[in-house]
C-alpha positions as CSV (number, residue, x, y, z in Angstrom):
1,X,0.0,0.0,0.0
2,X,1.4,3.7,-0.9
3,X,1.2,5.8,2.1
4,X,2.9,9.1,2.8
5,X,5.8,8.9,4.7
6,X,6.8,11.2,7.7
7,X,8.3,14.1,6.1
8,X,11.8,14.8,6.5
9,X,15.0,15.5,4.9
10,X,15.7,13.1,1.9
11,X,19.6,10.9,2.2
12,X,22.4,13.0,0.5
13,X,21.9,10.6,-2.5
14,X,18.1,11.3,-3.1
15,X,18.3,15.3,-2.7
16,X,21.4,15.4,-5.0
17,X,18.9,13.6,-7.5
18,X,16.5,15.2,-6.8
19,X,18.0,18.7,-8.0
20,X,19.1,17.3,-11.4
21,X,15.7,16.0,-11.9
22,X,14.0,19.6,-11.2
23,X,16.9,21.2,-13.5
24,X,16.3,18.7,-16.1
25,X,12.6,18.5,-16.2
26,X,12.7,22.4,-16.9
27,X,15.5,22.2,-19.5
28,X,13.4,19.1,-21.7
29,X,10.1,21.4,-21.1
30,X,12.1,24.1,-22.4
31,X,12.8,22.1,-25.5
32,X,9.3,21.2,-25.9
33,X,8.4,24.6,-25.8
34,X,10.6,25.7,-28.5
35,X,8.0,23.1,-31.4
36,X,4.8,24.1,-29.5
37,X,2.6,25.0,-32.0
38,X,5.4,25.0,-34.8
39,X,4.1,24.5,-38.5
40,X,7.3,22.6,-38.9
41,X,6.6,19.8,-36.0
42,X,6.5,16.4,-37.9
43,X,4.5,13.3,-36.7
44,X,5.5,9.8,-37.0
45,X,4.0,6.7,-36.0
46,X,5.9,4.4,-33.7
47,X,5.5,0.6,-34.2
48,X,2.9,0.5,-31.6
49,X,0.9,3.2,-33.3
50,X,1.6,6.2,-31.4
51,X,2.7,9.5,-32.1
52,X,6.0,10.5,-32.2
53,X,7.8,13.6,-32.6
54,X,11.5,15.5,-32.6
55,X,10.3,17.2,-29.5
56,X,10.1,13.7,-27.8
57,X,13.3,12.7,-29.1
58,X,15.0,16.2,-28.2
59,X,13.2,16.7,-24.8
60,X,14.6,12.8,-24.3
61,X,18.2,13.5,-25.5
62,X,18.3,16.2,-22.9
63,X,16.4,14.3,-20.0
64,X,19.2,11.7,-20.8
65,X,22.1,14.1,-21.7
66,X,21.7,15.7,-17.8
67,X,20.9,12.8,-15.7
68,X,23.4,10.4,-17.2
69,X,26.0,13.3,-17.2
70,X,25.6,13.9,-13.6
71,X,25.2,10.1,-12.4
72,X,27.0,8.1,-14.9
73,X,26.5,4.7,-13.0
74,X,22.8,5.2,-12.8
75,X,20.5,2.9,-15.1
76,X,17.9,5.1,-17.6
77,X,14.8,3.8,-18.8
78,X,12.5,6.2,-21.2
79,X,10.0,5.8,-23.9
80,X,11.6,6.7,-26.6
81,X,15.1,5.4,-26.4
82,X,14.6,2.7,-24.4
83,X,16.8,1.1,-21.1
84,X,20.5,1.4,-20.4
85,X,22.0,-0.6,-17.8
86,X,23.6,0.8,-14.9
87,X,25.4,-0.3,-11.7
88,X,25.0,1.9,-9.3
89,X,21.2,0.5,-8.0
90,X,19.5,3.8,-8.9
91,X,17.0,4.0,-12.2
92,X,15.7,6.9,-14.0
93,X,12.8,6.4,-15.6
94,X,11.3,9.3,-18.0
95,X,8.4,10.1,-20.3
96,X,9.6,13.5,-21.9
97,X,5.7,14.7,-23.6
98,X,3.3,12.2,-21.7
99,X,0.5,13.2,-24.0
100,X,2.1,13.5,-27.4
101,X,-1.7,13.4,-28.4
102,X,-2.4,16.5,-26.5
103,X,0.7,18.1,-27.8
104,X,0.8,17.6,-31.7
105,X,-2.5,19.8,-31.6
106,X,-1.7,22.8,-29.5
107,X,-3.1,22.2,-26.1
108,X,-1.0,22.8,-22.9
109,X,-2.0,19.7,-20.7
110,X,1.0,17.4,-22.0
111,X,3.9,16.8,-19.3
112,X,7.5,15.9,-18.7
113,X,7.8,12.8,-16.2
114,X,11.3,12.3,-14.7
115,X,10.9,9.8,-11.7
116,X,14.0,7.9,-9.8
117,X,13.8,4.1,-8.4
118,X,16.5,2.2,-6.1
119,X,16.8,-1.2,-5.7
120,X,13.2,-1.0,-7.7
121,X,11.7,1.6,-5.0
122,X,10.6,4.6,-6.0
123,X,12.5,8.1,-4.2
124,X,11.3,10.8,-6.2
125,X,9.6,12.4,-9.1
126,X,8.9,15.5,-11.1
127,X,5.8,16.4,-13.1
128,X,6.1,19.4,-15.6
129,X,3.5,20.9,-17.4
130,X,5.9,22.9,-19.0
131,X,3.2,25.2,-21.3
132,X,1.2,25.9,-17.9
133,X,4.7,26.8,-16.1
134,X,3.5,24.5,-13.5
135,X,5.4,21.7,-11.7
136,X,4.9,19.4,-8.5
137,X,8.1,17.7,-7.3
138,X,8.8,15.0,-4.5
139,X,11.7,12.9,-2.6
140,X,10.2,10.1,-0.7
141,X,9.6,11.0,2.7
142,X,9.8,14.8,2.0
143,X,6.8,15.6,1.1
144,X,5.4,17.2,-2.0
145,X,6.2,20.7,-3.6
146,X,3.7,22.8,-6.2
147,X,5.4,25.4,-8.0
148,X,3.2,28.4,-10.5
149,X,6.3,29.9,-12.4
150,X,8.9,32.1,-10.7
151,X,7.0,32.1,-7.5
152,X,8.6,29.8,-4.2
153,X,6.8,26.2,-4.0
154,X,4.2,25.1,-1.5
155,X,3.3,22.3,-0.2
156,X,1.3,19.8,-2.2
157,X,-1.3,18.5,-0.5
158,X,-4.3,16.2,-2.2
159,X,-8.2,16.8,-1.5
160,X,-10.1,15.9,1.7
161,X,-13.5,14.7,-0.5
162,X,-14.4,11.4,0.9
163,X,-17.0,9.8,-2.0
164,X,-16.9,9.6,-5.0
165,X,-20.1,11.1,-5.6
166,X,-18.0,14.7,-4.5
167,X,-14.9,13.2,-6.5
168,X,-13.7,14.9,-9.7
169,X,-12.7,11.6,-11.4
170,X,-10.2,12.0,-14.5
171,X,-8.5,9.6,-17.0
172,X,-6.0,10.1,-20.2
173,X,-8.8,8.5,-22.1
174,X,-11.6,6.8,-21.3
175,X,-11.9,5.0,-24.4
176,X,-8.7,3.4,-23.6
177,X,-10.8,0.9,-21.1
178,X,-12.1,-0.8,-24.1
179,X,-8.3,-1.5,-24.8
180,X,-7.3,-2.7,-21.0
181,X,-5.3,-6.0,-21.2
182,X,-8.1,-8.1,-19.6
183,X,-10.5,-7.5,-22.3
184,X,-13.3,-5.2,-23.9
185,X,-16.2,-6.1,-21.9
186,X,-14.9,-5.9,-18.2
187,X,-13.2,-2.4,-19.1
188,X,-16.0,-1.2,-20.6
189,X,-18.0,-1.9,-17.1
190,X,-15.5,-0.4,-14.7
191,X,-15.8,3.0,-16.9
192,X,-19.4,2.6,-16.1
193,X,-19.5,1.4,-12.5
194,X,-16.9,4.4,-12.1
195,X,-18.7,7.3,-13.9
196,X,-21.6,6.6,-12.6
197,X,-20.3,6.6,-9.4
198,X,-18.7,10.0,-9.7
199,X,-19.7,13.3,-9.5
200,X,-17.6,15.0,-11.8
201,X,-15.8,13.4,-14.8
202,X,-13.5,14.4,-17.4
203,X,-10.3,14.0,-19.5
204,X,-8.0,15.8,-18.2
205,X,-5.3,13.2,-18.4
206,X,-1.9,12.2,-18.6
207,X,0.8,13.8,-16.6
208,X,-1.7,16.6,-15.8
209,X,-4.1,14.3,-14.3
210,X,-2.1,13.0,-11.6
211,X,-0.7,16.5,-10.5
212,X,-4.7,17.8,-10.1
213,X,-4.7,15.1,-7.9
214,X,-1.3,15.7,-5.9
215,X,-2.3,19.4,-5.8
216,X,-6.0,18.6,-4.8
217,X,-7.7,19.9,-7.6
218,X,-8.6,16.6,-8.7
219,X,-9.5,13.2,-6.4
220,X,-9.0,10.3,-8.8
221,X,-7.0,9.6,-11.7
222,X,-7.6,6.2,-13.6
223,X,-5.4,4.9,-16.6
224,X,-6.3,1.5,-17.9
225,X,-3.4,1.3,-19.9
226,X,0.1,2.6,-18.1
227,X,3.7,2.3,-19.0
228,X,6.2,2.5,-16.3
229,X,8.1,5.6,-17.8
230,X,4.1,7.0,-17.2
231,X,4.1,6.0,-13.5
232,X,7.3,6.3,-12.0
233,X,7.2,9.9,-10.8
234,X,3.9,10.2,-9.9
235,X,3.9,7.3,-7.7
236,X,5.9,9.2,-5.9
237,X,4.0,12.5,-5.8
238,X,0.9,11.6,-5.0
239,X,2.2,9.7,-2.5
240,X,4.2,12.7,-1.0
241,X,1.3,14.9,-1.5
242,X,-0.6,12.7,1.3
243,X,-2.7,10.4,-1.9
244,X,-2.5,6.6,-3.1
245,X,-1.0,5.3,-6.3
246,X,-1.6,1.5,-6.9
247,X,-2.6,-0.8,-9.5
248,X,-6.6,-1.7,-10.3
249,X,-5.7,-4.6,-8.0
250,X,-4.8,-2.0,-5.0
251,X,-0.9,-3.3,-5.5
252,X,1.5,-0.9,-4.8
253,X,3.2,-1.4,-8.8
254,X,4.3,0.6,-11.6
255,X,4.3,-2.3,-13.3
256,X,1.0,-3.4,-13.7
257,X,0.0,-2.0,-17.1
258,X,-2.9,0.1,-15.3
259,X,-3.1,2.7,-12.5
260,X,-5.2,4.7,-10.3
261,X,-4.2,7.4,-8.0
262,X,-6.4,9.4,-5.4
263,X,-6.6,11.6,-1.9
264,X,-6.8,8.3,-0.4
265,X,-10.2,8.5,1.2
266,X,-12.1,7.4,-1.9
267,X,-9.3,4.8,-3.4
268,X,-10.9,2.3,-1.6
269,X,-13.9,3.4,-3.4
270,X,-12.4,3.4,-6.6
271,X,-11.1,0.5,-6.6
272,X,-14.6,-1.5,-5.4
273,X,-15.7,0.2,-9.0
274,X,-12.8,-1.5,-10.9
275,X,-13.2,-4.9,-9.0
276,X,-15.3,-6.4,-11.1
277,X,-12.8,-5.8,-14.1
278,X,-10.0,-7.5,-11.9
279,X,-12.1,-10.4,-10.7
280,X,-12.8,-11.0,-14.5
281,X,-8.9,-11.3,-15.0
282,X,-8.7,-13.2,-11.9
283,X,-10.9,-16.0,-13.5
284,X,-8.8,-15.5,-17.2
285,X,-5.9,-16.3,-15.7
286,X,-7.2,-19.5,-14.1
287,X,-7.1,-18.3,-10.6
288,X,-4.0,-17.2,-10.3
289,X,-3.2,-14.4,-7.4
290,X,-2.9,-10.9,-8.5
291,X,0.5,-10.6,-7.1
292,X,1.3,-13.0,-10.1
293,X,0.0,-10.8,-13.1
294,X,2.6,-8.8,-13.9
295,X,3.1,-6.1,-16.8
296,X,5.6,-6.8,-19.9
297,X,7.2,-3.5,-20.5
298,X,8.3,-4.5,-24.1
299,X,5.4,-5.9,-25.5
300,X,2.3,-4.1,-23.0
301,X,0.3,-7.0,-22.2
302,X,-0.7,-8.7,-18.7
303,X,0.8,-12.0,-18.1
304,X,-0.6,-14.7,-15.4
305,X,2.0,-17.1,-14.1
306,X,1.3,-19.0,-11.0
C-alpha cells in the first residue's frame, strides 16, 4: 500500500537527484516549448501506433544528456530510447511529452515525467507541465512541492473529499478501457460502474491528471493502460502529496499495465468500482493471485504465471 511517509530530509543521495531532476525537467520542457505549435513539427508513428515527434526525441536527449551526465552509474529507462543498464542501483525512468496526443494539436496539458527508483523503489519524481509553467516535485519522505512559475513552492497536498459522488474523477482516455489488457467487456464496465459513481468526470489526463490530484484539484485519476516511464514519478508525488497510487488490484506497482491514484479516502472506493474488471482477469488467468499478473514492459500485455 502507498502511504505518505513522515516528512523529513531526503539521504544526500536522493536530494542530490533530486536537483538534477527539477533542473532537467525544466531544461526538456524548455525544449518542448521551443515546437509548441510550430508549422514545422513532424509526426511519425511508432511501431505500436503512437505518435512520435522531434520534440520527444530532443526533450529525451536532454532528460538523458543531464541525468546520465551527472550520475553516470545510474540505469535510464524512457520511452523513446529505451533502457540502459547501470550499476549503481539507482533508475531513472522518463516520459519526456506524456500526452504527445495533446501536444501535436496545440493544447498545454501534456507533461514531462522524470521519476528515480532504487533497488526498484521509488524516491522521487517530477511532473512538468511545461506550457502551464507549472510543476509538482517530491523525494520520498519529503513531502510534495507545487510550483506556479517564478513564484517559491508550496506544499502539495491532495483533496479531503471522501466519495466519489463529491470526487472529480479524470483519465488520459476513457476509451482506452475498451483496450485494457483483460479485455473489452470488463473495461468497458468499470468505466461505467466508475462514472456513474462520480460526481464530476472528465479527461483531463496524462501527466496533468495525476498533479490535479497531488495538488488537490482533482481526487482520482484512472489509466487503464500505463507504461512504467508513465508512472514512476507520480507514484511518488501523489504519494508525498498525502494520496494513493496503486494498481486496479490496489498493489503498490508501476508495473502493472494500469493505474489509479487518489486523496486516499475514496481509493478504496475506486477500486470496489474497478473490482469487477480485476475479478474477470482473476478468473482468465485460471485463478492465479494478483501478485502473479505482472506487466511486460516490451510488449504491454498482462501475463498470469502461477
Amino acid at each position: 500500500m502507498s502511504t505518505m511517509s513522515t516528512t523529513s530530509a531526503p539521504a544526500p543521495p536522493v536530494t542530490a537527484r533530486l536537483a538534477a531532476a527539477i533542473a532537467a525537467a525544466r531544461l526538456a520542457g524548455a525544449e518542448t516549448l521551443r515546437w509548441f505549435g510550430a508549422a514545422a513539427l513532424v509526426v511519425d508513428t511508432k511501431a505500436d501506433q503512437s505518435p512520435v515527434t522531434q520534440a520527444d526525441r530532443a526533450a529525451e536527449a536532454i532528460l538523458r544528456r543531464e541525468l546520465l551526465g551527472g550520475f553516470p552509474d545510474d540505469a535510464f529507462l524512457g520511452e523513446e530510447t529505451g533502457a540502459t543498464a547501470g550499476r549503481s542501483g539507482y533508475e531513472w525512468i522518463v516520459d519526456p511529452i506524456d500526452g504527445t496526443k495533446s501536444f501535436i494539436r496545440g493544447v498545454p496539458l501534456y507533461a514531462t515525467l522524470v521519476g528515480c527508483r532504487h533497488e526498484g523503489r521509488g524516491i522521487l519524481g517530477v511532473i512538468a507541465i511545461p506550457a502551464l509553467d507549472e510543476m509538482v516535485h517530491a523525494a520520498r519522505g519529503g513531502g510534495a512541492w507545487h510550483t506556479r512559475g517564478a513564484a517559491e513552492p508550496v506544499v502539495a497536498r491532495v483533496s479531503s473529499r471522501t466519495t466519489l459522488r463529491e470526487a472529480l474523477v479524470c483519465s488520459s482516455d476513457f476509451t482506452s478501457f475498451a483496450r485494457w489488457s483483460g479485455g473489452r467487456t470488463a473495461g468497458v464496465a468499470a468505466r461505467e460502474r466508475l462514472e456513474e459513481a462520480s460526481g464530476v468526470v472528465r479527461t483531463w489526463g496524462d501527466g496533468y491528471g495525476y498533479l490535479l490530484v497531488a495538488t488537490g484539484r482533482g481526487d482520482v485519476m484512472v489509466d487503464a493502460l500505463l507504461n512504467a516511464w508513465d508512472a514512476a514519478a507520480v507514484d511518488v508525488v501523489v504519494t508525498e502529496a498525502g494520496g494513493r497510487f496503486t494498481d486496479w488490484s490496489g498493489r503498490d506497482s508501476i508495473e502493472s499495465g494500469n493505474g489509479v491514484a487518489s486523496n486516499s479516502r475514496v481509493h478504496a472506493e475506486a477500486l470496489r468500482m474497478l473490482s469487477g474488471a480485476m475479478m474477470w482477469l482473476l478468473l482468465l488467468c485460471g485463478g492465479c493471485a494478483f501478485p502473479d499478473v505482472n506487466h511486460d514492459r516490451a510488449n504491454h500485455r498482462i501475463s498470469c504465471s502461477e
